[in-house]
C-alpha positions in Angstrom: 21.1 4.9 4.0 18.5 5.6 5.6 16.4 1.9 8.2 13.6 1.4 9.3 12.7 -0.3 12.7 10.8 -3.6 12.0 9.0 -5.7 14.6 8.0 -9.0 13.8 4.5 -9.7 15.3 4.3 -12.9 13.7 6.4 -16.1 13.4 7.6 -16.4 10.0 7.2 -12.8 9.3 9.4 -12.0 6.3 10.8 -8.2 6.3 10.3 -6.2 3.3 13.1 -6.8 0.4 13.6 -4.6 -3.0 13.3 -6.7 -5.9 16.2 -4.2 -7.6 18.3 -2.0 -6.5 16.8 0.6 -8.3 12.7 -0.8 -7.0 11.0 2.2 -5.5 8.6 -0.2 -3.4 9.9 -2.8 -0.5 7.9 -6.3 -1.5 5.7 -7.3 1.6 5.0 -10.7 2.1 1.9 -12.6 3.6 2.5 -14.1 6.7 -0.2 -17.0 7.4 -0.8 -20.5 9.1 -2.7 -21.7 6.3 -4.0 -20.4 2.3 -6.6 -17.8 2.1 -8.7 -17.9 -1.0 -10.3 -14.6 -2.5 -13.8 -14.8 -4.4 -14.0 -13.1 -7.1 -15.3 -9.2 -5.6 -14.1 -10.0 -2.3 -11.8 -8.5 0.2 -9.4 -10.5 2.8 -7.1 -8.8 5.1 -3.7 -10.3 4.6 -1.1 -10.3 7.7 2.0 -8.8 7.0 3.3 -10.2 10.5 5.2 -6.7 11.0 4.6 -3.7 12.6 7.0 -0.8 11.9 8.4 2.4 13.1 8.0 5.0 10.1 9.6 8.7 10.8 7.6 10.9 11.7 7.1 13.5 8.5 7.2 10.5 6.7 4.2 7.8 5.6 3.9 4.0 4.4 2.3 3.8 1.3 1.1 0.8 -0.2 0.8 0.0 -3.4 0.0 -3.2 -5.6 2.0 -5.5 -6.8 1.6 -4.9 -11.2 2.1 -8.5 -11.7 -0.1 -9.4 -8.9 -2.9 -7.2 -10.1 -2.5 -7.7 -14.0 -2.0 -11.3 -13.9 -4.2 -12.2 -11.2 -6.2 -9.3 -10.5 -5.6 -9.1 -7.0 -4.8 -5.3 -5.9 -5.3 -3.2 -2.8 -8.8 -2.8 -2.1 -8.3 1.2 -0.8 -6.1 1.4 -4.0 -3.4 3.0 -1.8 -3.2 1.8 2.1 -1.9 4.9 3.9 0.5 3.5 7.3 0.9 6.8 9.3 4.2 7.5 11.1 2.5 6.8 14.5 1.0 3.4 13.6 2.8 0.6 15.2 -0.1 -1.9 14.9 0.5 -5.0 12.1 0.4 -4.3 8.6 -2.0 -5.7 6.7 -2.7 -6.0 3.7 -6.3 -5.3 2.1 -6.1 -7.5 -0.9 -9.7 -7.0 -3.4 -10.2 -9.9 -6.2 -10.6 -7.6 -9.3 -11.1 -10.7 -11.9 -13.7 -13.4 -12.5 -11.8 -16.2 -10.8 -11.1 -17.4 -7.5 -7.4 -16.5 -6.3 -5.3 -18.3 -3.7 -2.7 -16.4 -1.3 -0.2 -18.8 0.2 2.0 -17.7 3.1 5.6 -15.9 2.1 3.9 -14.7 -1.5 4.5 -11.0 -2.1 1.4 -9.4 -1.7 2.0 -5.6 -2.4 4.9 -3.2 -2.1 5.4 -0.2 0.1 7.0 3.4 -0.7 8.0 5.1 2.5 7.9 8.7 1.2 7.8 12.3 3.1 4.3 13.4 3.8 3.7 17.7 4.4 0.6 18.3 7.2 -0.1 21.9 6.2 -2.5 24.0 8.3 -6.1 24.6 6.5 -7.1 28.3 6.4 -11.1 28.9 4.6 -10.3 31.7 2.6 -12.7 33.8 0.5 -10.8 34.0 -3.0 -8.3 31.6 -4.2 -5.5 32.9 -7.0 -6.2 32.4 -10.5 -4.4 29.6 -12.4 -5.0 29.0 -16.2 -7.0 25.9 -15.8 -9.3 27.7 -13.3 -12.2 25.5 -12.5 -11.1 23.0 -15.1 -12.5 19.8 -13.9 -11.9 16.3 -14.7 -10.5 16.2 -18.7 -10.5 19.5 -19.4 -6.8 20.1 -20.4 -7.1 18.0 -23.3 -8.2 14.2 -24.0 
């Protein structure tokens, strides 16, 4: 098994918890002194009151929450926050109001969930030809509907 290192940076910081053992994503949790209320197309930053030591080769990647963003249409304004291994600033939490409605966030609600997950940094060499594939230049919907 493998841990992370987790720094709380905030009283009542709540460290990340699987929701089943089988869950891909670790819940994390707002950590705030009072409600923060999203407008409908607006984006708070939300306090995760952590900071974190990720391996290097590895990344944080953060994802919505489905019932979060289905339900209340609250979702990751970047659609996926990237945390790099050599962050060690607080997470936060981007969180965009998708719907038509005002949405409240109350301290200790789960506000996304994060997939720690090996990350390759490959050198980038300009090359004059590229191989041939089958799809070729194939753009966006061009292997079928």
């Amino acid at each position: 098994m493998n841990v992370i290192q987790v720094k709380k940076v905030r009283q009542g910081a709540i460290l990340p918890v699987y929701g089943t053992s089988g869950a891909a994503g670790a819940d994390l949790f707002a950590c705030l002194e009072e409600d923060v209320s999203v407008a409908p197309g607006q984006t708070v930053f939300v306090p995760t009151g952590l900071s974190m030591a990720i391996p290097q080769g590895c990344a944080g990647l953060i994802y919505a929450r489905s019932g979060l963003a289905c339900k209340r249409g609250l979702a990751p304004a970047n659609k996926v926050g990237v945390i790099d291994s050599d962050y060690r600033g607080e997470i936060m939490v981007a969180l965009h109001n998708h719907g038509g409605e005002s949405q409240t966030v109350s301290n200790g609600e789960r506000i996304a969930q994060m997939v720690i997950t090996p990350v390759l940094t490959p050198a980038y060499a300009e090359a004059e030809d590229l191989d041939n594939t089958q799809r070729g230049t194939g753009g966006f919907g061009s292997t079928g509907v």
